[in-house]
N, C-alpha and C positions, 0 to 999 in steps of 0.2 A: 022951174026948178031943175037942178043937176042931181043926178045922183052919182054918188064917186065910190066905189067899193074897193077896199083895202085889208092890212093887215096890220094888227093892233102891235107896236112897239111899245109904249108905254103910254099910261094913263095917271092921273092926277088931279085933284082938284077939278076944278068943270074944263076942264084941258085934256084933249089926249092925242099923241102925235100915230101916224101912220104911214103907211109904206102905200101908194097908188099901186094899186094890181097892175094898171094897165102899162104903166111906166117905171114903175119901180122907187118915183121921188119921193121922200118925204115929205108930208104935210102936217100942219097943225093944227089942229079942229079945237073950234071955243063954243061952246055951246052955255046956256044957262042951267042946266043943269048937272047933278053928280055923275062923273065918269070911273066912280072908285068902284063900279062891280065888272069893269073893263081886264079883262087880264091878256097878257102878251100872247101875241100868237093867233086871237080871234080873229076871223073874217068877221066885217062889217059893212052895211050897206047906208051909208050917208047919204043924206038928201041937202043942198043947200042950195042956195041963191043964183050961184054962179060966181060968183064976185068972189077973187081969189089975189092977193097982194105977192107984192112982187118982190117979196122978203125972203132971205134964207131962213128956216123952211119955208113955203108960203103956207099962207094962213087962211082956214077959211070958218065962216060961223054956222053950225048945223043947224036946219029948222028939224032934222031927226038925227040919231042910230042908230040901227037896229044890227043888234048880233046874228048872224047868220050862223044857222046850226043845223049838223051832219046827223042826220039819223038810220 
C-alpha cells in the first residue's frame, strides 16, 4: 500500500480531487464510498494500491481517507 497525503480541492459524490503535498499535482481519488463530509481545504491522508493512471488529473482508487486534524 501507498499512502499519498494531500489537500482537499473538492469533493463530490464518492469522488474527490486533491492537491499531492509532496508535488503539488492534482489527483482524483475514487473510492466506494461518500466523500460529501469532505470540505476544501482539509488535509488528508489516503492509503491506496499504488496503481495511478496516466490521465490528466491522474486517478487513483482509495482502499482509505482519513482527515487529518489539528488540535
Amino acid at each position: 500500500m501507498v499512502t499519498l497525503l494531500g489537500t482537499v480541492v473538492r469533493a463530490w459524490g464518492s469522488q474527490v480531487l486533491v492537491t499531492d503535498n509532496s508535488n503539488g499535482q492534482e489527483v482524483l481519488v475514487n473510492t466506494n464510498n461518500s466523500t460529501g463530509n469532505l470540505m476544501a481545504g482539509e488535509q488528508v491522508r489516503i492509503v491506496f494500491n499504488g496503481v495511478m493512471t496516466a490521465s490528466l488529473p491522474p486517478q487513483i482508487s482509495a482502499q482509505s481517507i482519513c482527515v487529518l486534524r489539528v488540535y
